[in-house]
Structure formats: structure tokens, C-alpha cells
C-alpha positions as CSV (number, residue, x, y, z in Angstrom):
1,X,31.5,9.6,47.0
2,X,33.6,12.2,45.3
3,X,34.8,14.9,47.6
4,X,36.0,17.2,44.9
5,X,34.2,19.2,42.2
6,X,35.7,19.9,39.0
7,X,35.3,23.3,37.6
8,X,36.5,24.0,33.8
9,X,36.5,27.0,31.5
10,X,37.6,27.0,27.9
11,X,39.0,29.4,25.4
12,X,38.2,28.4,22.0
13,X,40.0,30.2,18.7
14,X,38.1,29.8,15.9
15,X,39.9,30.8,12.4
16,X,37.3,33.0,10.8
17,X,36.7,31.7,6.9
18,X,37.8,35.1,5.2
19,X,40.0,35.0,1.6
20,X,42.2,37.3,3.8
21,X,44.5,37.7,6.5
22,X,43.0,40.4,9.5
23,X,45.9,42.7,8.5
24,X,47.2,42.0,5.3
25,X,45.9,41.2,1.8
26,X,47.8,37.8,2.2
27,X,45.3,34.5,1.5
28,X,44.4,32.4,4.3
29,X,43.8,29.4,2.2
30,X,45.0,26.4,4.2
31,X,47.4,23.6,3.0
32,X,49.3,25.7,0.4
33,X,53.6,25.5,0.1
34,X,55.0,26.3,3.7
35,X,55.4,30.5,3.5
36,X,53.8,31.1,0.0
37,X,51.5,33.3,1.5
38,X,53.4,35.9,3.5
39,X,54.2,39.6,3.2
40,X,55.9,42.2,4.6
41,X,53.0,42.9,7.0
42,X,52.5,39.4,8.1
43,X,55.9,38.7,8.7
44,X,56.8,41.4,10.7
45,X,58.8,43.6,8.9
46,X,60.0,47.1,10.5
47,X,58.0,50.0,9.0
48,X,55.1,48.5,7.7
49,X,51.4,49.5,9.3
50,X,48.3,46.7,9.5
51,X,44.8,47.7,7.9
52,X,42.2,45.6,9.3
53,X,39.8,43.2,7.3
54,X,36.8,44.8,7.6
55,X,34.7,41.1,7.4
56,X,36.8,40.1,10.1
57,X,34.6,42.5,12.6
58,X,31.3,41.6,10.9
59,X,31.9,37.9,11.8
60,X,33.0,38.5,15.1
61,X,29.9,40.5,15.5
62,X,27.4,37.8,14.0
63,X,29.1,35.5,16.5
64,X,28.3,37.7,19.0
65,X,25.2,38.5,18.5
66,X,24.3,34.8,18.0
67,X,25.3,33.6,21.5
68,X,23.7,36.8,23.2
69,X,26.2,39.3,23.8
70,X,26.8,42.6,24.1
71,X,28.9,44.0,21.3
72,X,30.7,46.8,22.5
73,X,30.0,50.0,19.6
74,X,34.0,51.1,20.4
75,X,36.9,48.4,21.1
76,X,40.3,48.6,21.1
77,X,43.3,46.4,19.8
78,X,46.2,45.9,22.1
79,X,49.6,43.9,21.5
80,X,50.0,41.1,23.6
81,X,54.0,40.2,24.0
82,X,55.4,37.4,24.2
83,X,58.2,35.1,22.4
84,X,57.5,32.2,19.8
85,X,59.9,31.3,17.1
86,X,56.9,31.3,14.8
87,X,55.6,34.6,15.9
88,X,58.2,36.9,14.4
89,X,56.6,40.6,15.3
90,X,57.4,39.1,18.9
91,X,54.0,40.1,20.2
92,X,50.4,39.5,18.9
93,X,47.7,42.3,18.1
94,X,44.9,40.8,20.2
95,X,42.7,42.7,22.6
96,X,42.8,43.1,26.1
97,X,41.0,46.1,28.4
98,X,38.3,46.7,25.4
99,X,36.9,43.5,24.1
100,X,34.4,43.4,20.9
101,X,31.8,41.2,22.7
102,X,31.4,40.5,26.1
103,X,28.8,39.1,28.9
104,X,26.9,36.1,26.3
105,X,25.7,32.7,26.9
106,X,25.1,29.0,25.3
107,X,22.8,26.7,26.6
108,X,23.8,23.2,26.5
109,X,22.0,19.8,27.2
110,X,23.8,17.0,28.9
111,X,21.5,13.7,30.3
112,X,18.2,15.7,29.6
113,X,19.2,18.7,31.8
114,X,19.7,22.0,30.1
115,X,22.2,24.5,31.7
116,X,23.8,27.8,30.7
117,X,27.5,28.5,30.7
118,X,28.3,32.1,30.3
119,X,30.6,33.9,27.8
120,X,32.8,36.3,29.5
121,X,34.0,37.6,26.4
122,X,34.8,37.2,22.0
123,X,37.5,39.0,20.8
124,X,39.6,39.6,17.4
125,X,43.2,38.8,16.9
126,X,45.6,37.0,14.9
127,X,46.4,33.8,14.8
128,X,50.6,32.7,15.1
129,X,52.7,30.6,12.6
130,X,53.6,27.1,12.9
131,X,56.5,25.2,13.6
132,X,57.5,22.1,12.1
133,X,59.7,20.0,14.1
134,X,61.8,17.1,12.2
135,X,63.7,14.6,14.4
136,X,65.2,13.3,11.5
137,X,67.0,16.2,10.3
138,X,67.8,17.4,14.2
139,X,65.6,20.7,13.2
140,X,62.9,22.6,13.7
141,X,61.1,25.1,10.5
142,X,58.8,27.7,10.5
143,X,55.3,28.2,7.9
144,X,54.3,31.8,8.6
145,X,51.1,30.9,6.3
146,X,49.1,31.4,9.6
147,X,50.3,34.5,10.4
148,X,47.7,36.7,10.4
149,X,44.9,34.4,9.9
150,X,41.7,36.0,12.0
151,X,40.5,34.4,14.8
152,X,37.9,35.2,17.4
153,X,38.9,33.8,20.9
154,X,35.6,32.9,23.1
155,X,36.2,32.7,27.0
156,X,33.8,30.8,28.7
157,X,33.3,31.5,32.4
158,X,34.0,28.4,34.6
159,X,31.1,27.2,34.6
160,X,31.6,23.5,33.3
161,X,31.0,21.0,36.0
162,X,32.8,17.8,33.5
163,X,34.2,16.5,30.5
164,X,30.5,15.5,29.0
165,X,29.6,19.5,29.8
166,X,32.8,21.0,28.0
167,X,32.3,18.8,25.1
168,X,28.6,19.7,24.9
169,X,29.9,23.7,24.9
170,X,32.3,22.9,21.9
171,X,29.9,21.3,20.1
172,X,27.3,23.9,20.4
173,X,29.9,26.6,19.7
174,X,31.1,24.8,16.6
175,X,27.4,24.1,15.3
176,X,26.7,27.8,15.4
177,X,30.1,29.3,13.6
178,X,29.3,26.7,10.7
179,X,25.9,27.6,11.0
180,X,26.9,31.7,10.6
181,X,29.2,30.2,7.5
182,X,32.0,32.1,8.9
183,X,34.3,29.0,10.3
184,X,34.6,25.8,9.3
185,X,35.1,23.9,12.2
186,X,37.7,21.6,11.3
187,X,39.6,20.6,14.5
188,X,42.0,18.5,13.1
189,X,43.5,21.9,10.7
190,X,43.2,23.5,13.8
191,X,40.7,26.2,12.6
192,X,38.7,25.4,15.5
193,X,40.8,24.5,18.8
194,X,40.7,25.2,22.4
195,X,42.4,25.2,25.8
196,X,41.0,24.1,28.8
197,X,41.3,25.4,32.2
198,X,40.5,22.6,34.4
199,X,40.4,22.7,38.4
200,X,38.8,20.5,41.6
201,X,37.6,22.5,45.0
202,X,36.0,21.0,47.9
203,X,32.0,20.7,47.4
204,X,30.5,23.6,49.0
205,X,33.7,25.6,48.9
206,X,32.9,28.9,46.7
207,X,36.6,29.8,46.3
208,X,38.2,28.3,43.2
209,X,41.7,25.9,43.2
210,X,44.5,25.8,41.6
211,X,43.7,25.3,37.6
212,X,45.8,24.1,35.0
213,X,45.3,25.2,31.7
214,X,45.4,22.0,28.8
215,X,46.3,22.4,25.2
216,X,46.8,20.4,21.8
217,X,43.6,18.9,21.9
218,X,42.3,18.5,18.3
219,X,39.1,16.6,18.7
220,X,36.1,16.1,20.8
221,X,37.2,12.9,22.2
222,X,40.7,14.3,23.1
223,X,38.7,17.4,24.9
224,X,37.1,14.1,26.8
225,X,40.2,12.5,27.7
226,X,42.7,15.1,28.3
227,X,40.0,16.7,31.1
228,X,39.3,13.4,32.8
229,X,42.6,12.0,33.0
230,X,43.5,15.7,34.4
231,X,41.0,15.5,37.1
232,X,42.2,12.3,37.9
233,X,45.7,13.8,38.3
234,X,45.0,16.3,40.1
235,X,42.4,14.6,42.5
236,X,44.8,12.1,43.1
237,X,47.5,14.9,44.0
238,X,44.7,16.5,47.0
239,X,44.3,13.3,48.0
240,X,48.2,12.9,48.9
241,X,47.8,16.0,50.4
242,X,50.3,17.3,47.6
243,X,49.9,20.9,45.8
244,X,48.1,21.3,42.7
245,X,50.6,23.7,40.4
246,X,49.2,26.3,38.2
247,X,50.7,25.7,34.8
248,X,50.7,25.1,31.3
249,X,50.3,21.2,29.9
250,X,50.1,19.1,26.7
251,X,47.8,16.2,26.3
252,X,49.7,13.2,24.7
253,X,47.0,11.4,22.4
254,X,48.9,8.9,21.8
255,X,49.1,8.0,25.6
256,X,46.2,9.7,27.2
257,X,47.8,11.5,29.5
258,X,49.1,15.5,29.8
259,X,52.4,16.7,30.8
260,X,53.9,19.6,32.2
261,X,54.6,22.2,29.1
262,X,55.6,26.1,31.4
263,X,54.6,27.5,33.8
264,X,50.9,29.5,33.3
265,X,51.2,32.7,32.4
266,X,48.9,35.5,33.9
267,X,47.7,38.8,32.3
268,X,50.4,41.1,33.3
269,X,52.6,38.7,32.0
270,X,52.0,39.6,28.6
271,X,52.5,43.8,29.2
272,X,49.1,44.0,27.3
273,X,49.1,48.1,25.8
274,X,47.0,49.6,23.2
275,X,48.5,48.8,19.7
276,X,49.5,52.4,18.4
277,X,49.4,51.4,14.7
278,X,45.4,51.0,15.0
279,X,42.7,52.9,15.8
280,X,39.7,52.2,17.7
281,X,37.1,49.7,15.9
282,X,33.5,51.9,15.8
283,X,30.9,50.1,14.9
284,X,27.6,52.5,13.9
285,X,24.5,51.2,15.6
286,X,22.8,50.8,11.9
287,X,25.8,48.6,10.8
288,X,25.1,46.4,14.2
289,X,21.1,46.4,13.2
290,X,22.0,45.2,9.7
291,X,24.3,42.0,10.6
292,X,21.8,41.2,13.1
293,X,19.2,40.9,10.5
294,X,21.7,38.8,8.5
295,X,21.7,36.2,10.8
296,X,20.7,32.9,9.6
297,X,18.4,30.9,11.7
298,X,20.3,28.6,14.3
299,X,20.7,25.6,15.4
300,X,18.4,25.6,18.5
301,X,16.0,27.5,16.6
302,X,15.8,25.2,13.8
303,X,15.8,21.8,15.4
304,X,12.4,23.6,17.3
305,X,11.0,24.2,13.8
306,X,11.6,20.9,12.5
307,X,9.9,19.2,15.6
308,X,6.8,21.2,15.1
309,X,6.4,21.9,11.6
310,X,7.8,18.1,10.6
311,X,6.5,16.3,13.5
312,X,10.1,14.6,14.1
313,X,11.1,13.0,17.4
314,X,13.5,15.4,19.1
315,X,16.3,12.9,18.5
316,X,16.1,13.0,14.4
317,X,15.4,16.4,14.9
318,X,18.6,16.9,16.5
319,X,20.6,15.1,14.6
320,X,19.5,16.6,11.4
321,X,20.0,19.8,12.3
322,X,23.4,19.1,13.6
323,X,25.5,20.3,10.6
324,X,23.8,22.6,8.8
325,X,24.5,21.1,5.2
326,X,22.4,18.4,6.2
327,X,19.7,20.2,7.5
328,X,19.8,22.4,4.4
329,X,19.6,19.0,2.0
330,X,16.5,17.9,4.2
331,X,14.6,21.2,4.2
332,X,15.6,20.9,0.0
333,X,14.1,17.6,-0.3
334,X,10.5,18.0,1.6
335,X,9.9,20.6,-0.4
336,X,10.2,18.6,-3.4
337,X,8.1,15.9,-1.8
338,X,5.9,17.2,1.1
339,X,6.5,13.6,3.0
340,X,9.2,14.6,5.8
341,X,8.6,11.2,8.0
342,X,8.9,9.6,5.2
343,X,12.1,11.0,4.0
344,X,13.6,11.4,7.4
345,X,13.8,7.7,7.8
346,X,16.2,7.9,4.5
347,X,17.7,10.3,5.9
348,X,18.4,8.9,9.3
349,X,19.1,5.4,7.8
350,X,20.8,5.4,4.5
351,X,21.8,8.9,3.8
352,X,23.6,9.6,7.2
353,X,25.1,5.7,6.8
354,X,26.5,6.4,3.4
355,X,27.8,9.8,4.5
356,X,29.8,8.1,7.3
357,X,30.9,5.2,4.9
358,X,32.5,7.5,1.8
359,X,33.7,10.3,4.8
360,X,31.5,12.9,2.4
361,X,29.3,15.6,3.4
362,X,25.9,16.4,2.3
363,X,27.5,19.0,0.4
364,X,29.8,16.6,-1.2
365,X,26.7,14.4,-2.2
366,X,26.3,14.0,-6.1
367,X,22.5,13.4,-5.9
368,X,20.2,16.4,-5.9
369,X,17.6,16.7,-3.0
370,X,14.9,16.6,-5.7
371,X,16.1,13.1,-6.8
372,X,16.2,11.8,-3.8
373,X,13.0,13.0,-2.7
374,X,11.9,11.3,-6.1
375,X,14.3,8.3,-5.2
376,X,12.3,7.6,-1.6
377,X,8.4,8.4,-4.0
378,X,9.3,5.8,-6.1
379,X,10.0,3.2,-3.0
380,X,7.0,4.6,-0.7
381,X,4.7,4.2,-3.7
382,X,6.0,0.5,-5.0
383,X,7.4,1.7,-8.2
384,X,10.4,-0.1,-6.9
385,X,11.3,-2.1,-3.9
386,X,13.2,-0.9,-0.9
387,X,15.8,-3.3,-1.6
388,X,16.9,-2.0,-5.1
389,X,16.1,1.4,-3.7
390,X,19.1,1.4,-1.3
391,X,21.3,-0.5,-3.8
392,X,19.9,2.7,-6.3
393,X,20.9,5.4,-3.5
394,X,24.2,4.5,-2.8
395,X,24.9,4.9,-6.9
396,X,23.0,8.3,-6.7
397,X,25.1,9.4,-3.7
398,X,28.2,8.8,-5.3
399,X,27.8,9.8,-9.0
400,X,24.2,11.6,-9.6
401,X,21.5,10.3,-11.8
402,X,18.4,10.4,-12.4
403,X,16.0,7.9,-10.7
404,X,13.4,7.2,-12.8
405,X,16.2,6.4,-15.6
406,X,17.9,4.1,-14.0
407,X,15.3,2.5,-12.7
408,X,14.6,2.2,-16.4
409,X,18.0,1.3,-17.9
410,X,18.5,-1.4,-15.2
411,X,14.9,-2.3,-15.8
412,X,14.0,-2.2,-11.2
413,X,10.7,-1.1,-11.9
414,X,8.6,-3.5,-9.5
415,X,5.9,-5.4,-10.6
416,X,2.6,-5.4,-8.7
417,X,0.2,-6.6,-11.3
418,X,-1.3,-9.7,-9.9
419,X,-2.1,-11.7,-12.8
420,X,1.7,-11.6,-13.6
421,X,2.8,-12.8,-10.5
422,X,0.0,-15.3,-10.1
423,X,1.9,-17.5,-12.4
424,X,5.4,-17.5,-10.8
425,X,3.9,-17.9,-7.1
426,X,2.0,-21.0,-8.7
427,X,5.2,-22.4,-10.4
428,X,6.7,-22.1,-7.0
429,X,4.5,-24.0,-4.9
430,X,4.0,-26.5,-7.6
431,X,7.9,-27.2,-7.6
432,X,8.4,-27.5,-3.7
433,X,5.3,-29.7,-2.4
434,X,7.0,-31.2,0.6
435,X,6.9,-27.5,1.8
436,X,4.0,-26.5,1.1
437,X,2.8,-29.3,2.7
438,X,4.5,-28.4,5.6
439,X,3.4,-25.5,5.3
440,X,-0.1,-26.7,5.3
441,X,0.7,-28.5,8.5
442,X,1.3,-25.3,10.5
443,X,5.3,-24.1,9.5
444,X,3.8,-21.0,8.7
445,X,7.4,-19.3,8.9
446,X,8.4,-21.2,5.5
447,X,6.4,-18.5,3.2
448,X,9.6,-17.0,3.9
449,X,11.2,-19.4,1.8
450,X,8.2,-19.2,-1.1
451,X,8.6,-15.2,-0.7
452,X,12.5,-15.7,-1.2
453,X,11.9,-18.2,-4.8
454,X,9.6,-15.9,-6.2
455,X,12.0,-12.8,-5.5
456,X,14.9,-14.9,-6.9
457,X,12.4,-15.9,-10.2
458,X,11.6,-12.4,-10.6
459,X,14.9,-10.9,-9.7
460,X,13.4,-8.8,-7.1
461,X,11.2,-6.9,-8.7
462,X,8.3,-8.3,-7.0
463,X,6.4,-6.6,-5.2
464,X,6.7,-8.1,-1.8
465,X,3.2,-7.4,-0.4
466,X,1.7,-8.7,-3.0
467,X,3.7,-12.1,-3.1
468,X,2.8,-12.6,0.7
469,X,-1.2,-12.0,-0.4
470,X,-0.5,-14.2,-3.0
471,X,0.9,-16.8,-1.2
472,X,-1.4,-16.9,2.0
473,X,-4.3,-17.6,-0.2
474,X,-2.6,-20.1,-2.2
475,X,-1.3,-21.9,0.5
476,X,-4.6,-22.0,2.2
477,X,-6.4,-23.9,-0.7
């Protein structure tokens, strides 16, 4: 039995999806030439004064007000110092004593138990520069395109109990930014990251231990791994009856294992004081009443909806409401056709497969919900068979179309008319005798093969329940 209990908090920096920096007019777009979008102000150049992004507040606030906080009406920016080569003002304008949000919560699920894990705080600042490091030219570059990019840092309390726990968090913190359309989530570009704090104390014990606090994690599955293979570290450290050290450490993907990056910094490290170049954010109560009526509906909330109002089991429920695109396609398509169970087993099935096999979102998807609610119709009512159906969607996916047409032009449509297929299914079973003989004799499992040549006759426009009536009576004679 385990003797220690792990105990994690995360920060997580989320790069809010604005066209501009927090203090500059400079473009945040990501990818573009290394420092093509830097100014004077971004760069840190004496004499020049920020101006804040107004959207940047009114995102943090809709975050805030999604996971239950209180937004503070006044806050205050402070400079946090400290030395990077790619932060060239030498100190970040973050905040400190007076944070925007504070006191929230997210409730997470993990092997059909629900538990809360408080927010301590949400706060505005900006994001550092990057450095590039090149062993093969023995030197290291900096892109100040980041500079200046908004974030909101969340600070969980430690209230995570495990890896499974933390990942849960993350998840549910990255479904509702992409939800409030005002991150996009993507890990690997680093517009979503986090830190974790990670630490083991005696079961019972109330006091904390020492934590050490993990970085350059990039996915879910690295969040996983770094925090378990740092438990194990530092349970096996207790165990020799060695010291846990507070500090700083990198997780190493490509091994699976964290090392030692500095020692951990504390508060007073960082000589937090109010930045003088900006004044207090005030936020009027009827600004905070309008962005809370702006919120969209969440994930939670709409996963509940779909349950009741679709009647979907809470597992396609939860998966559809996962990313918000898809959830928004779904919600597009029952209202063309008023058949959710119907469509959801598309969904589930060949729309989620396809999205995984071309690595494109619903967003990216060429085939408007309307045809493929019209796509699934022509299937459910026999107008086609499933078969050329999910040869049909994966073209629709890809390049758009319309159904009916193509259906047309590659001449799918299935028939059903029994007088026309009363002939094929005869030609069969007058050209195999020796099975439908056997048949006869009790190998009922060979219609499969009679089902198979009049599919290949009619090249699979058949329609199969009507070739297996066929056949049973025919058979039987």
C-alpha cells in the first residue's frame, strides 16, 4: 500500500486569440518570419509607455466568469523581474497583490467520481520571447514575435490527488477557452501550456512537502508522464530517507524522465511592485453584466442538453460536445434532419473516424451539415446502401458535394423494387445448385454467399433486406 499521497497544482498560460499584442498594436499571428512583428514597445525600448488591449480584459473576464470567480471591479498590474535573454525589458508586466479573478472552480470527473479543484486566481500578463538554440552553429537566437502576446495565467489550488486528475483539469480548462472562442488550445504552439507543481506527504499528514515545479510539457500525455515519473522520483527519494529539493525541472520527452533545470523561485524573488506606466484596470459593473450575458453556453451545460433533449448516452454526449466545432456541426445537422440517434451513430462512427484519419477538424470539413444530414436520410431510408454511403461520405468530407447528385452521377441509388431483383436472386440460385442444396440441407449460413452474388450482379445497389427476403423464400421452395 502506498504510504505517500501526491498533491499537484498547476499554472496554466493560455495565449488569448486577440489580432493584437496586450500592449502594443504589434500582431500576434503565430508562425510568421522570426521578429517581423516587434516594435518599439514590445521590445523594450527606453521611453516608450504600454496601452492595454482593451479585449484582452474582456476575455480574461469571460474566463472568469465561466469557471465561477470573482472578478475583482479594480486590479492592478505589477512588473515581475527577472532575467531571460528573450525577455529584453528584463521584467514582465504581470500582476501580483491585485489579481483580475480570484477564488473559482472546475469540476472534473475521473472513474465516475466528480470532484472540484479550486482556482486561486486568473490573471493578465504578457507572454516572453523565444529562444532558438542551434547546436550546429554553437548559438543561440532570439524571436521576440511573442513578446507581448496576452495570456491569462490560471492557478489551481493543490488540490489534484494524480496524474489522471491534473489531465482531467487541463482538459476541462482547455474545452472551456475554445468554447469562449478566445484561445485556441494548441499545446504543441504553446498557446496553451502549463507547469506543474507536484509533491508526496504522509497520508493523514495536513502539512504539505517539498514540491517541485515541472515544465516543457506540451501535451496531455507528457502532463501524464512527466507527473508520474516525478512521483516516482520523489517517492523513491522518501523512501531512502533522502530530501526532496524544492526546485525547477524539465521533462525530457524523448526519455520520460525530468531533470533538475534552477533552483524554484519564490514570490519575493521576483521584487513584484506596481507597474508605474499603467493605471489601475476598472471594470464598471454594467460592462461585467454585459460579458456575462455574452457567454456562450459551456461544455458541462451543453453535454446536459444533449442528453435530455437528444436522448444520447452520456458517453456520445460527451464526446460530442468535447470540441465545440463538433458539437456545433451536430447541433447544424439535427436541425436539418430532426433524427439525432440516427445521425449520432454517423457521427460517432464515420465522421469522428475520418476526422482522425485526414488530422481535420469539423471546421475543416468540406461537407455542409445539411448534406450530411441529407447524406445519413438517403442511407436510413434505403435510397442507397450503407456501404456506398460511407464510400460517398468520405468524398463529401474531403471535397463537398451534393448527395443526391452523386448518388446520381455514379448511378448508387439502391434498388428495392422486388420484381427487379426477383430475377437476379433466381439467376443466382439457378447457377449454384450444389449450394442451395446445401443450403436446403440445413447450411443456412451460406445465404451469405447468395446475398454476396447478387450484391456483386448488381454492383451493390441492392437492397440488402430485400435480397435476404428474397432469398429465404426462394430457398425454402
Amino acid at each position: 500500500m502506498a504510504r505517500y499521497e501526491t498533491v499537484i497544482g498547476l499554472e496554466v498560460h493560455a495565449q488569448l486569440r486577440t489580432a493584437s499584442k496586450i500592449f502594443c498594436s504589434c500582431s500576434t499571428a503565430f508562425g510568421d518570419e522570426p521578429n517581423a512583428n516587434v516594435c518599439e514597445v514590445c521590445s523594450g525600448m527606453p521611453g516608450v509607455l504600454p496601452v492595454l488591449n482593451a479585449k484582452v480584459v474582456e476575455y480574461a473576464v469571460k474566463m472568469g466568469l465561466a469557471v465561477d470567480c470573482r472578478v475583482n471591479l479594480t486590479s492592478v498590474f505589477a512588473r515581475k523581474n527577472y532575467f531571460y535573454p528573450d525577455l529584453p525589458k528584463g521584467y514582465q508586466i504581470s500582476q501580483f497583490e491585485q489579481p483580475l479573478c480570484e477564488h473559482g472552480h472546475v469540476d472534473i470527473e475521473v472513474d465516475g467520481r466528480v470532484k472540484r479543484v479550486g482556482i486561486t486566481r486568473i490573471h493578465m500578463e504578457e507572454d516572453a520571447g523565444k529562444s532558438i538554440h542551434s547546436s550546429a552553429e554553437n548559438a543561440s537566437f532570439v524571436d521576440l514575435n511573442r513578446t507581448g502576446v496576452p495570456l491569462i495565467e490560471i492557478v489551481s489550488e493543490p488540490d489534484m490527488r494524480g496524474p489522471e486528475e491534473a489531465v482531467a483539469y487541463l482538459k476541462s480548462l482547455r474545452n472551456i477557452l475554445v468554447y469562449l472562442g478566445i484561445c485556441d488550445g494548441n499545446m504543441e504552439e504553446g498557446s496553451f501550456r502549463c507547469d506543474a507543481n507536484v509533491s508526496l506527504r504522509p497520508f493523514g499528514r495536513e502539512e504539505y512537502g517539498i514540491r517541485a515545479e515541472l515544465k516543457n510539457m506540451n501535451s496531455f500525455r507528457h502532463v501524464q508522464k512527466g507527473i508520474e515519473y516525478e512521483v516516482a522520483r520523489q517517492t523513491a527519494l522518501l523512501e531512502d530517507g533522502e530530501p526532496v529539493i524544492q526546485e525547477t525541472r524539465l521533462y525530457d520527452a524523448s526519455k520520460g524522465t525530468t531533470h533538475s533545470m534552477r533552483g524554484k523561485e519564490e514570490a519575493h524573488d521576483y521584487r513584484y511592485f506596481p507597474d508605474p506606466d499603467l493605471v489601475p484596470v476598472v471594470i464598471a459593473a454594467e460592462r461585467l453584466e454585459q460579458w456575462r450575458s455574452e457567454l456562450p453556453e459551456l461544455p458541462k451545460a451543453k453535454m446536459a442538453r444533449f442528453m435530455e433533449g437528444y436522448g444520447l448516452v452520456e458517453a456520445d454526449a460527451a464526446r460530442l460536445t468535447a470540441e465545440r466545432p463538433v458539437a456545433d456541426y451536430f447541433e447544424a445537422a439535427v436541425a436539418a434532419w430532426n433524427e439525432p440517434r440516427k445521425l449520432v451513430n454517423w457521427m460517432m462512427g464515420e465522421f469522428l473516424r475520418e476526422m482522425n484519419q485526414s488530422g481535420k477538424g469539423a471546421a475543416d470539413c468540406r461537407m455542409a451539415p445539411e448534406s450530411f444530414a441529407r447524406l445519413v436520410r438517403l442511407v436510413e431510408e434505403g435510397s442507397i446502401s450503407a456501404k456506398n454511403g460511407k464510400d460517398l461520405f468520405q468524398e463529401l468530407f474531403l471535397s463537398g458535394g451534393d448527395p443526391e447528385e452523386l448518388v446520381k452521377t455514379k448511378g448508387l441509388t439502391q434498388i428495392s423494387d422486388t420484381s427487379a431483383l426477383e430475377a437476379v436472386v433466381d439467376g443466382v440460385i439457378a447457377a449454384n445448385p450444389k449450394e442451395a442444396e446445401a443450403y436446403r440441407g440445413g447450411k443456412t449460413k451460406l445465404v451469405a454467399f447468395f446475398v454476396g452474388q447478387v450484391m456483386r450482379q448488381t454492383k451493390g445497389q441492392a437492397n440488402p433486406a430485400v435480397v435476404n427476403e428474397l432469398l429465404a423464400k426462394k430457398l425454402s421452395s
